[in-house]
C-alpha positions in Angstrom: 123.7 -182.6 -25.4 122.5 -179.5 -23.3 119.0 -178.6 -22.3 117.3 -175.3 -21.5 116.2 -177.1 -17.6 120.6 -177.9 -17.2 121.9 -175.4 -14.4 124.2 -172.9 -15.9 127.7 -173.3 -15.2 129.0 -172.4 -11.5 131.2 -169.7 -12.5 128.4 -168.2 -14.6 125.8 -168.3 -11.6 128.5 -167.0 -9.5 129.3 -163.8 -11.4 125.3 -163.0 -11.8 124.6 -163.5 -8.5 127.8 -160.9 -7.8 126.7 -158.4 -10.4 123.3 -158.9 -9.0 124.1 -158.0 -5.3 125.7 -155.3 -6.9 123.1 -153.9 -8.2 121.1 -154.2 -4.7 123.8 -152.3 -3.0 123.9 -149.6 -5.6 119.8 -149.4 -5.6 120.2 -149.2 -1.2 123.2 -146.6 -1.5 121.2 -144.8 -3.7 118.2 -144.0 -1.9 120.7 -142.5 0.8 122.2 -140.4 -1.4 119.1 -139.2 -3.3 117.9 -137.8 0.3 120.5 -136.0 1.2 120.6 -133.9 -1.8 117.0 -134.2 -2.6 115.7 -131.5 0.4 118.0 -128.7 -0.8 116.1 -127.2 -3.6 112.8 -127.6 -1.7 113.9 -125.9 1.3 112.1 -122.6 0.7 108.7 -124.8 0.0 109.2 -126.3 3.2 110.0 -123.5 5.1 107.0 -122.1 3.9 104.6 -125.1 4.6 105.6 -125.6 7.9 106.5 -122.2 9.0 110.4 -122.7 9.8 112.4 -119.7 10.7 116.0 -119.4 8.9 118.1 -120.8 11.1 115.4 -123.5 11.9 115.0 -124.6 8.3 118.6 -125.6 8.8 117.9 -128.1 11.2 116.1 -130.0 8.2 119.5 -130.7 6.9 121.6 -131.3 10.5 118.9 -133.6 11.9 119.9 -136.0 9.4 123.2 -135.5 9.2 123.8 -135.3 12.6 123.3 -138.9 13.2 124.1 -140.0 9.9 127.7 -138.7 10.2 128.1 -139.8 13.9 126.7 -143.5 13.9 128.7 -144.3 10.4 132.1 -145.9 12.4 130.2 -147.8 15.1 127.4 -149.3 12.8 130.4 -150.0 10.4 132.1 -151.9 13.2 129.2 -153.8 14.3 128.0 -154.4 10.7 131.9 -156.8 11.0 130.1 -158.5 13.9 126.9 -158.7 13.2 126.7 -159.6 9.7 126.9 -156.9 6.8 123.8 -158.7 5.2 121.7 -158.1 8.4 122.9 -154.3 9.2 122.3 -153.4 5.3 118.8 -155.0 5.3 118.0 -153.6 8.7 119.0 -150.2 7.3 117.2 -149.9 4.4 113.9 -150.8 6.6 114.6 -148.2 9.4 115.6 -145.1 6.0 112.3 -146.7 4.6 109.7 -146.3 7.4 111.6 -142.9 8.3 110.6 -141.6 4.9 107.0 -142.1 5.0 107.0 -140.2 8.5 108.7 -137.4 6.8 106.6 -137.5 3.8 103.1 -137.0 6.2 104.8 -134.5 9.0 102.3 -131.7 9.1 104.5 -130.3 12.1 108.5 -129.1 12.3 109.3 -131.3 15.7 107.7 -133.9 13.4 109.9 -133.7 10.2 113.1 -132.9 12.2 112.3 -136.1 14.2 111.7 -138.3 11.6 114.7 -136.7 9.8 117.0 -138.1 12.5 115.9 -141.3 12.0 116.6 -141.6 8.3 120.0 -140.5 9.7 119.9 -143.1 11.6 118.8 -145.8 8.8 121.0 -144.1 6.3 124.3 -144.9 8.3 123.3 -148.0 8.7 122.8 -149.3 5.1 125.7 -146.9 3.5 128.6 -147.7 6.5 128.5 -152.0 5.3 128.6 -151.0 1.2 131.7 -150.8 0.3 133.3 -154.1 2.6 130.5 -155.9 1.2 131.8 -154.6 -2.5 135.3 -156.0 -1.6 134.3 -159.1 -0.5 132.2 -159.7 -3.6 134.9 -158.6 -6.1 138.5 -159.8 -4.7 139.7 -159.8 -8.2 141.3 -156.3 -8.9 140.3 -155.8 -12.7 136.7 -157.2 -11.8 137.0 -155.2 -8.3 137.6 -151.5 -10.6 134.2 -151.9 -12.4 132.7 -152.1 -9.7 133.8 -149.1 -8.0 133.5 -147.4 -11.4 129.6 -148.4 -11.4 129.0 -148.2 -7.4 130.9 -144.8 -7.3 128.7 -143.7 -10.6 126.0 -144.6 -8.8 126.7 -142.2 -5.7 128.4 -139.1 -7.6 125.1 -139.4 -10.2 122.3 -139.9 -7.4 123.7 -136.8 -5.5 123.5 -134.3 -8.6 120.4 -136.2 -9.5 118.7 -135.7 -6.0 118.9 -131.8 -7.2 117.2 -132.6 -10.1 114.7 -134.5 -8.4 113.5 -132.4 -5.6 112.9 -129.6 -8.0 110.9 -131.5 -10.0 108.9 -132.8 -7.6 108.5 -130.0 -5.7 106.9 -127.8 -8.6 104.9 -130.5 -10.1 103.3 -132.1 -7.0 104.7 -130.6 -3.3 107.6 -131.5 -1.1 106.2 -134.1 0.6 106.5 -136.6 -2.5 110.3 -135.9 -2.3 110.3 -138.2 1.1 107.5 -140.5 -0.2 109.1 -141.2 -3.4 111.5 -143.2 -0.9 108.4 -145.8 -0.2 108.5 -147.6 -3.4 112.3 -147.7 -3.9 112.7 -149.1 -0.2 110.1 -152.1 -0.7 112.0 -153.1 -3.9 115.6 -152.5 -2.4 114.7 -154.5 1.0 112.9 -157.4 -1.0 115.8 -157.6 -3.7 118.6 -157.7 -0.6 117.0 -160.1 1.1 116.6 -162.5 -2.0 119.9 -161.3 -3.7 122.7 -160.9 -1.2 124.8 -163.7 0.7 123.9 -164.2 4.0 127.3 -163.4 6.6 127.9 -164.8 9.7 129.7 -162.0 11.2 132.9 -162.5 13.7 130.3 -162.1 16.8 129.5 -159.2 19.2 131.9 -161.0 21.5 134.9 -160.5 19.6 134.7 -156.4 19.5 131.6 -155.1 21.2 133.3 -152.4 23.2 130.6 -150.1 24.3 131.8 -147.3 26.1 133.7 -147.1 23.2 131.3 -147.3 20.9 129.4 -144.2 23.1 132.6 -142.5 23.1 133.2 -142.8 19.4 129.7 -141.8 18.1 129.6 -138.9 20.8 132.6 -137.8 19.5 131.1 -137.8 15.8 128.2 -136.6 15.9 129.1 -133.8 18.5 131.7 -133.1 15.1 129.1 -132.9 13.0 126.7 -130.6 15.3 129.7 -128.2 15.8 130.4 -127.8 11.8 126.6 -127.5 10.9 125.9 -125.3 13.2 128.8 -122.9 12.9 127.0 -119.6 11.9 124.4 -120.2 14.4 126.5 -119.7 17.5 128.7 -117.2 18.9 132.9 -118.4 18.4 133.4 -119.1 21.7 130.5 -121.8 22.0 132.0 -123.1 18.7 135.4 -123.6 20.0 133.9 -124.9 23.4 132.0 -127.7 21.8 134.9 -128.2 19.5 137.3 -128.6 22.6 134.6 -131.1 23.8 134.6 -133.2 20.7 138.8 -133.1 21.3 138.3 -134.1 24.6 135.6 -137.5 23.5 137.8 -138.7 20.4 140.9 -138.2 22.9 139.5 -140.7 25.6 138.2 -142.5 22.9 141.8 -143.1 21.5 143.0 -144.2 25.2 140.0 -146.3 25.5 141.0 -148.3 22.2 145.0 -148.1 23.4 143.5 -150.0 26.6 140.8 -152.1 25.7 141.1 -156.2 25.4 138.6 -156.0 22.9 138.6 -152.9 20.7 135.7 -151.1 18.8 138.1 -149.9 16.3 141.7 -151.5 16.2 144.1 -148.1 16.3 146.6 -150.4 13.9 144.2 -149.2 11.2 145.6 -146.5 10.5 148.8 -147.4 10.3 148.2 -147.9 6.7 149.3 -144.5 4.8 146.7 -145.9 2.2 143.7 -145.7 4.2 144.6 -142.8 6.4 145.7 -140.2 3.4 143.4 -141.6 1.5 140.8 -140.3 3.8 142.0 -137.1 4.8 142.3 -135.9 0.5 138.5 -137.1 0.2 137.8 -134.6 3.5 139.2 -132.1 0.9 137.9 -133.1 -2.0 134.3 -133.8 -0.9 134.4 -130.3 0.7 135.0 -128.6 -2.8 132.6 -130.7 -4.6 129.8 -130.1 -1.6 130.5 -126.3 -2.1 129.9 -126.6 -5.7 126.7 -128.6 -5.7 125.1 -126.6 -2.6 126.5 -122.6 -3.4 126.5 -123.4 -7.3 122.8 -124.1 -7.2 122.1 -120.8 -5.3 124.1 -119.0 -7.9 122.0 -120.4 -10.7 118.6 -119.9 -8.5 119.6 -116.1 -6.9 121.5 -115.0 -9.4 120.8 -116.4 -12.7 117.0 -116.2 -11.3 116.3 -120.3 -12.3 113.1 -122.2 -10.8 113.6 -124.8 -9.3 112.4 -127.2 -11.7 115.2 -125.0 -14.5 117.8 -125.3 -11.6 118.0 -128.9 -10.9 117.5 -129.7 -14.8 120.8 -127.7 -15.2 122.3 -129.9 -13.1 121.5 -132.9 -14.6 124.7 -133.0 -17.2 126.9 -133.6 -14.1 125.4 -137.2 -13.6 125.3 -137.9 -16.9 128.9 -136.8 -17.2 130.0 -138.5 -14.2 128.0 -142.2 -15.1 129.2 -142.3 -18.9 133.0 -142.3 -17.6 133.0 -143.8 -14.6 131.2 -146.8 -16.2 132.9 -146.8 -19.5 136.4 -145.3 -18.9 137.1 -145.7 -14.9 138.2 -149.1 -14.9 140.4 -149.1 -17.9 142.0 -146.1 -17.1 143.1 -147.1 -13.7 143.9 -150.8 -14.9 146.2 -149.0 -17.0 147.9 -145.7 -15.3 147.1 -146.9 -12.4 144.9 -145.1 -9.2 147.8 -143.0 -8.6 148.3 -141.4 -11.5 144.4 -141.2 -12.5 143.2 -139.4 -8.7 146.1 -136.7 -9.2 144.3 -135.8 -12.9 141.0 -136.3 -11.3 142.3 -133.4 -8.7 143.5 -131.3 -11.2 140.7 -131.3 -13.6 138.6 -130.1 -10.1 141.1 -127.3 -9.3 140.8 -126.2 -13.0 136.7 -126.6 -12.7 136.4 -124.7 -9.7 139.1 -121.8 -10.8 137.3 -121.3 -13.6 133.9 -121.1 -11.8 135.8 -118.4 -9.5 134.8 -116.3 -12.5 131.1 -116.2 -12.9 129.6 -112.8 -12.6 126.5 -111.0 -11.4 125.1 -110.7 -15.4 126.7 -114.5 -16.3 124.7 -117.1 -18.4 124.2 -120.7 -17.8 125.7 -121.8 -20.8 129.0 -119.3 -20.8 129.8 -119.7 -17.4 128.2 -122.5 -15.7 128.2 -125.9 -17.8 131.5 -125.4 -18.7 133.3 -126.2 -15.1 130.2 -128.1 -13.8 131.6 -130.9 -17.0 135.0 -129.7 -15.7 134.2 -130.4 -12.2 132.4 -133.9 -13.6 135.2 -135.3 -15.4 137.2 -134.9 -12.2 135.0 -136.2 -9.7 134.7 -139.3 -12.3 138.8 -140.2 -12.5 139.0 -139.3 -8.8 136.6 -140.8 -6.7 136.7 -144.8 -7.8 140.9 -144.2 -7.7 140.4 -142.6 -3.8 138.2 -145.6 -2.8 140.1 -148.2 -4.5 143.4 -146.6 -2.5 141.5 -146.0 0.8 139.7 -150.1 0.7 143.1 -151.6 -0.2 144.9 -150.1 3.1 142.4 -152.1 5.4 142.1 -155.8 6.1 139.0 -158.5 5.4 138.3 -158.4 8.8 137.7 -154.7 9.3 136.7 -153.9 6.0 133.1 -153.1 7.3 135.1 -150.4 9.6 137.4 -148.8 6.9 133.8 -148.4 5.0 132.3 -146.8 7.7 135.6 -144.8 8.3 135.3 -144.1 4.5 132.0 -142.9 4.7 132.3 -140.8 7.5 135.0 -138.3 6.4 132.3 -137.8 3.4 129.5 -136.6 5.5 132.4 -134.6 7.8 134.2 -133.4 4.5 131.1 -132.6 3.2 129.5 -130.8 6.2 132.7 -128.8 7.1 133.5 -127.6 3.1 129.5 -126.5 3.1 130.1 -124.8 6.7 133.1 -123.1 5.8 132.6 -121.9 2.1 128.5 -120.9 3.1 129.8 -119.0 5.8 132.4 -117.0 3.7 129.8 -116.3 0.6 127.1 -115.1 3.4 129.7 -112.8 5.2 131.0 -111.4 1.9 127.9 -110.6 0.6 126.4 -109.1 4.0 129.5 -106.7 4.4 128.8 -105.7 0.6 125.5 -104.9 0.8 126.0 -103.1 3.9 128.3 -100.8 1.9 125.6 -100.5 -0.2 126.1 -102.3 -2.5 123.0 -104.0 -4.8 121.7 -107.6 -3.6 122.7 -109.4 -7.1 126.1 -108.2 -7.4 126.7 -108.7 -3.9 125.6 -112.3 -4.0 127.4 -112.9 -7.2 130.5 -111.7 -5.4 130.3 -113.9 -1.8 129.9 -117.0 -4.2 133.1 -116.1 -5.8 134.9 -116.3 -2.8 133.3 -119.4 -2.2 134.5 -120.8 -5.3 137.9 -119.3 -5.0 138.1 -121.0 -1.4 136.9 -124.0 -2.8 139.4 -123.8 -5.1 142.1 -123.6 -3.1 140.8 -126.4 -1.3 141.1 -128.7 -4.3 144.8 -127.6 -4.3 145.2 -128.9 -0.9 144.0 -132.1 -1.7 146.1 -132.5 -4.6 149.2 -131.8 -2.9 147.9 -133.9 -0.3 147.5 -136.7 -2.6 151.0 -136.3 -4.6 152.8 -136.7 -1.8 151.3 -138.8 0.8 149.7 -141.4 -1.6 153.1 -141.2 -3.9 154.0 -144.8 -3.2 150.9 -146.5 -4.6 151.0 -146.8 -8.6 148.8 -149.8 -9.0 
């Protein structure tokens, strides 16, 4: 006879306390994402507060990415060594107390400062996720839903963060988008601490090559600075900082080539999984940056929303994106495999982002907007847990925190370079049109088209990219 004080089952305690860390991870991930999405829509509040000029408000955003984007392949690496348990925990804390100094900065140097350090925190917790995910869930079918939930997670918290910092923003001030951070931490930090298995690591002996590791995160976030900043200086300091970046992840190659105890082991990418998986999310992160970023500037500048009415229009995506990914995803893939579902993902963006090519000066919300932003959702849903199943697959247990941390960082370069590129193009157009003369409106209406249309064409890219790189892979 059973009583309520027997243990439950082994297998049974197992899979909670799997589901459970999953949960944790997706709760740490989370708070990441929510920031860096969070700040867009209560830029112009800032700005205002604190007295930014335009191309200082900017450094808002690059202060966090910056380091974010640069430290997310060494603190992947070391997270192998170390212990993914520890670097995730000791993330969360660092993105935890940086928030609170953001929340209370009454200065720029102050909130551009503490920015850096939540880049710093940020990489930390997001670069260990996803080898801690495939160590958790080696079976494949069990391994799918939880992509499908941890990628839900991500794609929703990013729309979300829109949603968010307008709402915050108009009901209290900006500073409660940083602070809101405070809470969430606590609980994330307590709960990973209790929740998830403690890891040994292989040992900073066994890879802790660092003037690699300085070469390597020079290299990165010099990457980053360059794309960020790419309307702020004149082309030839662009291309000479872009030749330096060359020159760092050059030496860095020769360094790894050379080394008896690599940072990152160059055999890595021998694996056509990992490697074209990466280079299509580059692509594919670039349109969908250029939608969430120059898409909310269409609704705000030229379909005149607040920014409480802006990020509320946003909200569908998430919704969108979480309902499939957690109740279609997994099947899907199980079934047509992550081949076949990423190349219908990519389409259904090309088609959302073709068909948001088209929205006018005098468009509506409802005529013009919700209908590629579900487009847009529906692809992002399919294509992103098939593009990280692909990319995790390609690498082995022992540098799975590294292909995370590779994984990672062509989002934030993917990201930064598609908002570079298609910001810079809308801003030019629209210049060169008013200065015709042109009205503002239309003019703005028509630099965000040719944003879209780049972005577009983008998506194309990373289709093509996909069908015939990843071609091989049908399961």
């Amino acid at each position: 006879m059973s009583t309520l004080s027997e243990a439950p089952p082994q297998g049974l305690e197992r899979t909670y306390s799997r589901w459970a860390s999953l949960v944790v991870l997706c709760a740490g991930t989370l708070m990441t994402i929510l920031d860096g999405n969070i700040v867009t829509v209560a830029m112009p509040a800032i700005q205002r507060d604190l007295g930014f000029s335009g191309p200082g408000l900017a450094w808002v955003v690059n202060a966090y990415l910056i380091p974010f984007g640069g430290l997310l392949l060494l603190v992947g690496r070391l997270g192998d060594l170390v212990g993914r348990k520890r670097m995730f925990t000791a993330g969360i804390a660092v993105f935890t107390a940086a928030s609170v100094l953001c929340g209370v900065a009454t200065s720029q140097g102050m909130l551009i400062a503490a920015r850096a350090v939540q880049g710093v925190g940020g990489a930390m917790a997001s670069a260990v996720v996803l080898g801690m995910l495939f160590a958790l869930f080696p079976e494949p079918r069990e391994l799918a839903r939880a992509i499908a939930v941890f990628s839900a997670v991500g794609a929703g918290g990013g729309a979300l963060g829109t949603f968010l910092g307008g709402a915050l923003t108009q009901a209290l001030n900006w500073h409660w988008i940083f602070l809101i951070n405070l809470p969430i931490g606590i609980v994330a930090w307590f709960a990973a601490v209790r929740v998830l298995a403690p890891e040994q690591g292989a040992g900073l002996g066994r890879g802790a090559d660092y003037p690699g590791a300085a070469l390597v995160t020079g290299a990165l976030m010099l990457t980053v600075y360059v794309i960020v900043g790419t309307g702020d200086r004149s082309l030839a300091a662009t291309l000479l900082l872009a030749a330096l970046a060359l020159a760092l992840f050059v030496a860095f190659t020769v360094r790894q080539a050379r080394a008896a105890r690599p940072l990152l082991r160059l055999r890595l990418f021998r694996s056509r999984l990992l490697t074209g998986a990466n280079a299509v999310q580059i692509l594919m992160i670039g349109t969908m940056f250029g939608f969430q970023f120059i898409g909310a500037l269409y609704v705000q500048r030229v379909l005149g929303f607040s920014e409480l009415l802006t990020g509320t229009a946003f909200l569908p995506a998430p919704v969108a994106i979480g309902v499939l990914m957690l109740g279609l995803s997994a099947r899907t893939i199980g079934r047509f495999g992550a081949y076949r579902v990423l190349l219908a993902g990519l389409v259904l963006i090309v088609a959302g982002m073709g068909l948001l090519s088209r929205a006018p000066a005098d468009g509506s919300y409802v005529a013009d907007v919700l209908p590629p932003l579900l487009l847009l959702a529906a692809g992002f849903a399919a294509a992103m847990p098939a593009l990280t199943g692909l990319a995790m697959s390609g690498a082995m247990e022992e540098d799975a925190g590294l292909a995370s941390g590779l994984f990672n960082t062509t989002q934030v370069v993917g990201g930064s370079l598609g908002l570079a590129v298609l910001s810079t193009l809308a801003a030019g157009r629209t210049d060169g049109l008013v200065a015709r003369g042109a009205e503002l409106i239309p003019a703005t209406a028509a630099g965000y088209q040719l944003a879209f249309r780049v972005a577009a064409l983008i998506a194309v890219g990373a289709l093509v990219l996909a069908a015939g790189v990843l071609r091989g892979r049908r399961d």
